[in-house]
C-alpha positions in Angstrom: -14.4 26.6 -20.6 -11.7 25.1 -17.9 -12.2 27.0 -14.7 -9.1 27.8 -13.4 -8.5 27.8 -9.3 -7.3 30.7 -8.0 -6.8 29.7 -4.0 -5.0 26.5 -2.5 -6.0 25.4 1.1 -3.6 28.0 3.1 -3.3 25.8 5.6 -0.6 23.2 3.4 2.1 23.2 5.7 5.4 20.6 5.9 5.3 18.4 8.6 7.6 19.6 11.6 9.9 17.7 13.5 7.2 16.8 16.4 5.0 15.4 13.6 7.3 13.7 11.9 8.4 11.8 15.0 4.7 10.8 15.7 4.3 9.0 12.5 7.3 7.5 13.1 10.4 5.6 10.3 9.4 7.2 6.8 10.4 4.1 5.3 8.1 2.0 7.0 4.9 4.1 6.7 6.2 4.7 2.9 6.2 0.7 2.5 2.5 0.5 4.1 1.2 3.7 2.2 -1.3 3.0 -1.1 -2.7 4.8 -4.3 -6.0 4.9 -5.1 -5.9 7.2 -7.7 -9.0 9.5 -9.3 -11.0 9.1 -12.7 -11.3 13.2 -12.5 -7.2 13.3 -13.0 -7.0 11.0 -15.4 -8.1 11.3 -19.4 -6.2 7.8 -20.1 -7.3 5.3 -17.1 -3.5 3.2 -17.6 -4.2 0.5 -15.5 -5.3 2.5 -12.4 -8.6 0.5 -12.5 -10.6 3.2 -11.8 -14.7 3.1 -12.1 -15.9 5.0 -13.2 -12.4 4.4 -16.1 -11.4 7.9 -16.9 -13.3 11.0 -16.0 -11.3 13.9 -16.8 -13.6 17.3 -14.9 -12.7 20.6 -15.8 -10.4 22.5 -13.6 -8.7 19.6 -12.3 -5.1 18.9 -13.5 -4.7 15.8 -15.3 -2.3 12.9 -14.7 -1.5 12.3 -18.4 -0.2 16.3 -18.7 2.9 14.4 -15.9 3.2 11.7 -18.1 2.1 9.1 -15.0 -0.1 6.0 -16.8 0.6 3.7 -14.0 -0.2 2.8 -11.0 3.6 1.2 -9.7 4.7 4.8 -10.9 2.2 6.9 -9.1 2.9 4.6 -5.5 6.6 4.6 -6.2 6.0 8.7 -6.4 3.9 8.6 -3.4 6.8 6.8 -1.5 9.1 8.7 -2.0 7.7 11.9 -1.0 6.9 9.8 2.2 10.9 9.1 2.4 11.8 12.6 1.9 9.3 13.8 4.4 7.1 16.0 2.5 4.1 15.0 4.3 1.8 17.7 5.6 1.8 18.8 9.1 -2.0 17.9 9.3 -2.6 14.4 9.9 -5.6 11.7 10.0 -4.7 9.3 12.5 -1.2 8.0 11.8 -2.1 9.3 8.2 -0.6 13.0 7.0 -3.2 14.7 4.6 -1.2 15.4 1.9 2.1 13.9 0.2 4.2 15.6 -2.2 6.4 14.4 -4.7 8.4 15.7 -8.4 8.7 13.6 -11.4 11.7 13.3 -13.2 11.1 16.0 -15.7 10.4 18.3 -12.3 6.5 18.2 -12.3 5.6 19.2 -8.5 3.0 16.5 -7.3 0.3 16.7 -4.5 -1.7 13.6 -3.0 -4.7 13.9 -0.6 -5.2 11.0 2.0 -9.1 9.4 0.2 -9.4 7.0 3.1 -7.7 6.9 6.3 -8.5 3.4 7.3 -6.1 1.6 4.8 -3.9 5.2 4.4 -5.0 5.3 0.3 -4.1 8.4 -1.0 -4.9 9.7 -4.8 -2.7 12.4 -6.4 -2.2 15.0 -9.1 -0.3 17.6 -10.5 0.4 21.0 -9.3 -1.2 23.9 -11.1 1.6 26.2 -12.4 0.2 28.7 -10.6 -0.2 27.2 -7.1 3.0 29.0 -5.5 3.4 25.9 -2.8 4.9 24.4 -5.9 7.5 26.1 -6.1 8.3 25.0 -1.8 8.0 20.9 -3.1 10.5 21.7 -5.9 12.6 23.1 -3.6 12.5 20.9 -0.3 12.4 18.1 -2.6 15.9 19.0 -4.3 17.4 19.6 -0.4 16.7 16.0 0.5 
């Protein structure tokens, strides 16, 4: 049986203006930003080159249900949330924690920073029923 989560971290929060001036040009940290990506997201491994290949866990949303098999298209997603600045107010360094981006077909996206040294991030879709969804939709549209 698929558990089903039924709180988000509360503390998800868009960067502000401060923090976005302390990470400095989005379009430079978007070019140095990377995806790692995460067997437990993914049924179909696409070329992600993930070890253990594919390791879909139960409650976690899945990679495939967004139609995303590739890597070029999960960093090109990543980047672009970076150059629409929906970054998280909490950062790692010159890192934010999380990244959000939409798919084409309008598929809210979340990515967690996985190691702050190299700023890898791995990402996944938005449960339906995780209302900060409906703010990435929504801020993403505006810019």
């Amino acid at each position: 049986m698929r558990r089903r989560r039924n709180s988000f971290n509360p503390k998800r929060r868009f960067a502000t203006q401060a923090t976005l001036s302390m990470l400095g040009p989005l379009d430079q940290l978007a070019e140095r930003v990377s995806y790692g990506g995460n067997p437990e997201h993914k049924r179909n491994p696409g070329d992600f080159g993930l070890i253990p290949p594919s390791q879909p866990r139960p409650g976690k949303t899945l990679c495939d249900a967004a139609r995303i098999f590739r890597r070029v298209e999960a960093l090109a997603l990543l980047q672009e949330g970076v150059r629409r600045g929906l970054v998280s107010n909490l950062c790692e360094g010159t890192w934010p924690q999380n990244v959000w981006a939409v798919t084409d077909s309008g598929i809210p996206l979340e990515a967690q920073l996985e190691n702050p040294l190299i700023g890898s991030y791995h990402g996944y879709p938005m449960p339906a029923h995780d209302a900060f969804g409906d703010k990435v939709l929504e801020r993403w549209e505006a810019r």
